[in-house]
Every structure is written in C-alpha cells, then in structure tokens.
C-alpha positions, 0 to 999 in steps of 0.5 A: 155298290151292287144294285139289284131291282125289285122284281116286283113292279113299283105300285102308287097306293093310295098313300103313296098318292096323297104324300105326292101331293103333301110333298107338292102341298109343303113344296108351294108354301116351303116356295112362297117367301122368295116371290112374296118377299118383295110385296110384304118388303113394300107393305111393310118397309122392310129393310133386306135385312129383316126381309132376310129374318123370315127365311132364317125363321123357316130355316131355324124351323127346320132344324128344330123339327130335326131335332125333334122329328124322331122323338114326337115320332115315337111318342105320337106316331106318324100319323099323329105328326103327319097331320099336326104337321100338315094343319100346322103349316097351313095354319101358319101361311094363314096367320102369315095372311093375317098378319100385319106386324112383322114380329107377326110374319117371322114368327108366322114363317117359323111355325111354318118351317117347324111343323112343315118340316114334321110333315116332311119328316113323317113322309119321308120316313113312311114312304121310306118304309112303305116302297123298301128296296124302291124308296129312291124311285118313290122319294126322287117322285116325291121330290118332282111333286114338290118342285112342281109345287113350288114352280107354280108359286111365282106365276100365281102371284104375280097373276093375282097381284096383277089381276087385283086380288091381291098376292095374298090371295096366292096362299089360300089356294093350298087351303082349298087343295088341302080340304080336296086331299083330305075329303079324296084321301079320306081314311087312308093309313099313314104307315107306321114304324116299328123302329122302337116299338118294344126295343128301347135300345134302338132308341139310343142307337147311334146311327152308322157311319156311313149314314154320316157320311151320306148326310154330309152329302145331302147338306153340301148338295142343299148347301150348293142349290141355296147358294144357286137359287139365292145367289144366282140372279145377283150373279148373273146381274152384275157378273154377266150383266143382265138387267135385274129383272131379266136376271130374276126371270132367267133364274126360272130356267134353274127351277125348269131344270129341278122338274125336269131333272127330277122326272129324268131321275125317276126314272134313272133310279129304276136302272141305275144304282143309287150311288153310282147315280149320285156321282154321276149328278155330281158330275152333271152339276160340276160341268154346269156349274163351271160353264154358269160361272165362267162363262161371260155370254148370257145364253152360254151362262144360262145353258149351264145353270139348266145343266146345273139344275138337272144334277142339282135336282136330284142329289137331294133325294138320291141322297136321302135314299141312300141315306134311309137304306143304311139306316133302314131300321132307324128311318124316323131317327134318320129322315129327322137329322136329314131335316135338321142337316138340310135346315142348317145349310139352307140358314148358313150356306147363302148367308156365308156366300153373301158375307163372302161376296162382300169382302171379294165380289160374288163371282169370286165368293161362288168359289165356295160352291165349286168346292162344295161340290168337290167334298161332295164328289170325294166323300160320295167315293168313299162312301160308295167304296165302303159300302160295297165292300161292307155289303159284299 
C-alpha cells in the first residue's frame, strides 16, 4: 500500500483540541467501572455475577450507538449528537453517583455506554473528515487523550477513597472539567458531514469490502485488549503466582504501555504507512504475548505484557483509520458499525475466555487470543494486499 504524506503540516485546531479532550472526558468514565466495581460490590453485596451486568450494560450501550450512530447523524447532525452524547454520558455517571439500587446502576452504566458512544461516534467521524489524508495522526492522538484519561481513574479513586471523600468523589471531577471545556471551547463548530446531504442513494449504500475486512480486524484487536486488561491479572495470579493485589497492581504496566505505545504511534503514522504500521503492531503484540503466556518468571511475564500493550495500543486506531479511508464518503455510517463492532467484542470476547478458562484453566483458555492475533495478522495481509492493487 503506497502512502504519501500530506505536504501540508498536520494543525490542532481549536476542534481538534476540544475533541482531544472529550476523547480523555469519554476515556475516564468508559475507564471508572473496573476500579469502581469493588466499592459499589461491597456497598451493595453484590455477587461477581451481577457485578459483571454493569460492564455488559456498557457494552450493550455500545452496540446500540452502533446501530443507531449513522441514523441520528443524518437526521440530527453531529453537532446535535456530539453534545446529546457528552450531557448524556455525564448525566448517567451522576445518576450512577445517585443511585443506591442496583437496578439503578446498571441502567445508569447503560446509558452511559449508549450516549458516550454517540459522543464517540460524533468524533471520530468529524476528525476523520476534518484531518483527511492525516486522520491516522489526529485518531492515533485522540486515542493517547483517551488512554491517559483512563490511566488516571485508579489513582483518584483510591486517593479519595483513602482521604475520606469517598471514591464517588472520583466521578464528579469530569463534571467540573466538562464545564472548563465548554466555557474555553465556547463556540467552536463540530464539522459536519455532507455523506447524505442531498444524495439518498448513499444512504443505502453498502460499505466496501475491504471496510469489512478492516472491522473485522478492529473488533479482534479490541477482542485481544479485553481479554488483556479483564484476564490478566487473574493470569498472572494463579498462572505465575503473584499475590492478587500485586497481580492487580502489575497490570498497570499493561495500561503504561497503552500511553506510551499511543504517543510512539503518533508519531509513526506520520512516516509509516498505516497498513504496513498495522502489521508491524500485530507483530509487536504477538512477540509480547507469548513471552506474557509462556513465561513462569514474574519480571519476564510482566516485560511482555508492556510489549504487548505497546502493539495493542495502537491497532484500534490505526484500524479505524484505515477503516474511514476506504469509506471515506460513508464516515458516519462507518465510525457508527466500528462502535458497534467494538461493543460486541468488549460483551463477548472476556465472557467466552472466562467460560473457557472453566472447562480447561486460564493459561490454556488464553489460547483464544493467540489465535485472534493469528486472524488479525492474516486478513490484515490480504486486505493490505488488495487494496494496494485496488489503489494502483
């Protein structure tokens, strides 16, 4: 696949700022479950099961927005959808706050996953269009917002939490940085699509098949990094044998290396074609991968979980860029499936690893996700193969 860079320097406008941070905004709540989980668990004597239903209420969130994304879109407008989607989130991490059922919290974290995801939706599409040629540099950036905004969720909680606050405390602070970004971004124009202003047969159009293709890859990379960030403290506590709460410390060298891998991919989309870069994640995940699983010295296990989450960081939005680039006249209709795609792997892929796990012990279940790198490696090939010579 030829890549030829823009000549023109890529600019961070004042757009291109605010949706950096809505990405670290939809990042820190997307992020609060996990670290929250056992607090509400023990306020509200939950079993892990049910504990479980709120991330499921997210995911289902997701591919509801997936569904849904394209067509409020076209009716609404991003703009519309951007901000519905931004309130939205922010009014169900309150309702979460508020909330003391735990029909209540469930619900709360589905509404969160389905108008975040709008959110998401909205931005990606727009900086998609906004940066053209340059929407792997601007989506892999928007990616490192959101990583760091998620990183800073467990520290905040557990420094309320210890400081008598409360960990609920830890979700009215994007509250006061959302009233920030909208009294500083005050006035700024999400950019609209034109994909089905005045042509109704685009409406209808399917999308490519090598769009297809490119999504099937982003929902087995997202598939790969669940399994990763759910599984992988359980592995390295009864495969490698640390102690529980040193085996969920160490996994914060797995979400090191998201922002660390993230900043690196930044600024390796800018020299290296997108689809060449792809493989050489894939490959950068595989090496880290094996060492983290077959591995039985805690240092060595851990040194590959960073390698791992270096190429794990940046598949996702290397992928998505791809992605909007062979739909580049469909962006809604495709940043939409990706959501719904990616919500779909985050609800079924950690669910079937753990049934897995049951029948024949983790350390052989994560055999899945050797393999899901495997597909992603082999239909990323072909893909790149057929679009180069689709392309010339």
């Amino acid at each position: 696949m030829s890549f030829k860079p823009s000549r023109t320097a890529f600019v961070r406008d004042r757009f291109t700022w605010l949706a950096f941070l809505m990405m670290a905004f939809y990042g820190y709540l997307q992020a609060a479950p996990g670290p929250l989980m056992p607090f509400l668990r023990d306020e509200l004597n939950l079993s892990y099961t049910v504990g479980g239903f709120h991330f499921s209420a997210f995911a289902l969130g997701m591919i509801l927005a997936g569904i849904s994304g394209d067509t409020l879109a076209r009716r609404l407008g991003r703009s519309s959808v951007f901000w519905a989607g931004t309130v939205g989130m922010a009014a169900g991490a309150l309702w979460f706050i508020l909330a003391q059922q735990v029909a209540m919290t469930i619900a709360a974290f589905f509404l969160m996953g389905y108008l975040g995801t709008l959110l998401l939706v909205a931005i990606q599409a727009a900086l998609s269009d906004r940066h053209g040629d340059q929407r792997a540099i601007a989506l892999t950036e928007a990616n490192v917002a959101s990583s760091s905004g998620a990183m800073l969720v467990p520290l905040f909680v557990g420094q309320f939490q210890q400081t008598g606050l409360g960990w609920r405390f830890a979700l009215l602070l994007p509250f006061i940085a959302l009233l920030l970004i909208i009294w500083r971004f005050r006035g700024v124009q999400i950019p609209e699509s034109d994909d089905f202003r005045g042509i109704e047969s685009k409406i209808h159009r399917r999308l490519p098949a090598e769009y297809w293709a490119y999504w099937l890859v982003i929902v087995v990379s997202v598939a790969i990094e669940w399994c990763l960030v759910f599984w992988g403290a359980e592995f390295l506590a009864n495969v490698v044998g640390l102690p529980k709460t040193a085996a969920a410390t160490a996994m914060s060298a797995f979400l090191l290396a998201m922002v660390v891998g993230r900043i690196a991919g930044s600024r390796l989309t800018r020299i290296i074609a997108p689809g060449a870069l792809l493989l050489m994640m894939l490959s950068l995940v595989m090496i880290g991968f094996v060492i983290f699983w077959l591995a039985r010295l805690t240092a060595i296990n851990l040194a590959g979980l960073f390698i791992a989450g270096l190429g794990v960081a940046n598949l996702f939005p290397i992928t998505l860029a791809l992605c909007t680039t062979v739909a580049a006249d469909q962006i809604d209709k495709a940043s939409a499936r990706i959501s719904l795609g990616t919500g779909s792997a985050i609800l079924l892929a950690p669910l079937s690893l753990g049934w897995l796990a049951d029948q024949i012990r983790i350390e052989n279940a994560f055999t899945i996700v050797a393999l899901l790198i495997i597909v992603a490696i082999i239909v990323t090939t072909l893909t790149n193969r057929f679009v180069s010579k689709r392309t010339g």
